[in-house]
Structure formats: structure tokens, C-alpha cells
C-alpha positions, -999 to +999 in steps of 0.1 A: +000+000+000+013+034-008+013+063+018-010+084+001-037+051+001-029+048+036-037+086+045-066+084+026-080+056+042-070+063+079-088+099+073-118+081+055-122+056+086-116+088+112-148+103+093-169+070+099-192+070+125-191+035+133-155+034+131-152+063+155-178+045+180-158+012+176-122+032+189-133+062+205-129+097+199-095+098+213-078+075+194-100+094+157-084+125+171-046+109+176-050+097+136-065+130+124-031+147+135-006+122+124-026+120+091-021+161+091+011+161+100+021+135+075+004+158+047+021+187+061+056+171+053+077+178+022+094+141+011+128+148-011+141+114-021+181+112-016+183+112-060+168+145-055+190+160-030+222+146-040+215+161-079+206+198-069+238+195-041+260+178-072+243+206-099+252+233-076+290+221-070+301+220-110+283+252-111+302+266-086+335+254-100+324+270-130+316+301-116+350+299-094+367+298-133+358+329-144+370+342-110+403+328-115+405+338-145+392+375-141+427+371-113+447+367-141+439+395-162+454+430-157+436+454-139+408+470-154+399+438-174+364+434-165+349+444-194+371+423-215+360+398-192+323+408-197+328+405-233+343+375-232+318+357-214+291+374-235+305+362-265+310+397-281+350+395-286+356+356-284+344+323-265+359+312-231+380+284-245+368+260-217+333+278-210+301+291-230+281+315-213+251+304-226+256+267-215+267+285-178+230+302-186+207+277-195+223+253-164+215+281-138+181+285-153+182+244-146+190+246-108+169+276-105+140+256-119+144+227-098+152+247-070+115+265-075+104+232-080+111+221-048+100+255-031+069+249-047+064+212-030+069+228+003+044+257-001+020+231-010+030+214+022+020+243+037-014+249+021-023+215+028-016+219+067-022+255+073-048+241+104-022+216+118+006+240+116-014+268+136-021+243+164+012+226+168+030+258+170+010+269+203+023+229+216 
């Protein structure tokens, strides 16, 4: 059984009367919160964690590149750096800015994507949050 058949049929039971009769109002109430709580949680497999932290790192070194290599340019240089990068004088030999683009556009998406999840997390248990914050 997945979890979200689980949830749905531990909050279909709590709404039972005759399920409610059979194991008392206490024990409804202690599965209408852990069913809450559980929909108020955000779930990020490892695969998912370990490519935005990997995505991030070659990035980084990327980005840590043109550093360097703005370093070892005279002072001054950061326009011909600028139009390196852009493309207007001549290509990074190692780098295109438009790859270095369309990748941060990449983590950026998946990085909204997974902002997205947890505001949906939070819409979902708006109630539950309220009352276990005053706990």
C-alpha cells in the first residue's frame, strides 16, 4: 500500500461514524493529526538531494573559473571579461556563457520546484501548523 492510500484511508475511517464509535474519539483525534502532520511534510528522495547539491557544486566550480581567470587579467579587465563571457569579442576556451546560462536556469527551476512542494505542504496543513506551533 502506498502512503498516500494509507492517508486516505485512515482519514476516510476517522470520518466513519461507526469506526469512530468502535475506537473512540481519542484515538480518531490521535489519527486526524498524524494524518495532518504527514500531509504537512515535504518528502525529497536522496536522488533529488544529491542532484541539486551535485548541480550546484560543477556550477560553482564553473563560476569559481571565471574568477580565477578575471585574477589573471590586468587590472581594469572586466569588461574584456564581460565581453568574453558574453561572447562579443571571443568564446571562453573552456566555457560558454550560454551553457553557464541555460544550467542556472536548470538549478533555479528545480530549486522552485522544490519550493513549490513545500508551499504546497503548507497549504495542505495551514490548520495543523497553527495548532502545533502553540504545543
Amino acid at each position: 500500500m502506498e502512503l498516500q492510500e494509507a492517508l486516505d484511508l485512515l482519514e476516510s475511517k476517522a470520518n466513519s461514524p461507526t469506526f469512530i464509535k468502535a475506537v473512540g474519539k481519542t484515538v480518531v483525534e490521535a489519527i486526524r493529526t498524524l494524518v495532518e502532520a504527514q500531509r504537512c511534510n515535504v518528502v525529497l528522495t536522496a536522488e533529488e538531494v544529491l542532484k541539486v547539491l551535485n548541480d550546484y557544486y560543477v556550477f560553482e566550480s564553473r563560476m569559481r573559473r571565471l574568477v580565477e581567470l578575471y585574477e589573471e587579467l590586468s587590472g581594469g579587465a572586466l569588461t574584456a571579461l564581460v565581453r568574453m563571457t558574453l561572447g562579443e569579442d571571443a568564446a571562453l576556451p573552456d566555457m560558454d556563457y550560454r551553457l553557464l546560462l541555460r544550467e542556472l536556469e536548470a538549478y533555479r527551476s528545480e530549486l522552485f520546484r522544490l519550493a513549490e512542494r513545500v508551499k504546497e505542504a503548507e497549504r495542505r496543513c495551514r490548520a495543523y501548523s497553527s495548532t502545533s506551533s502553540r504545543a
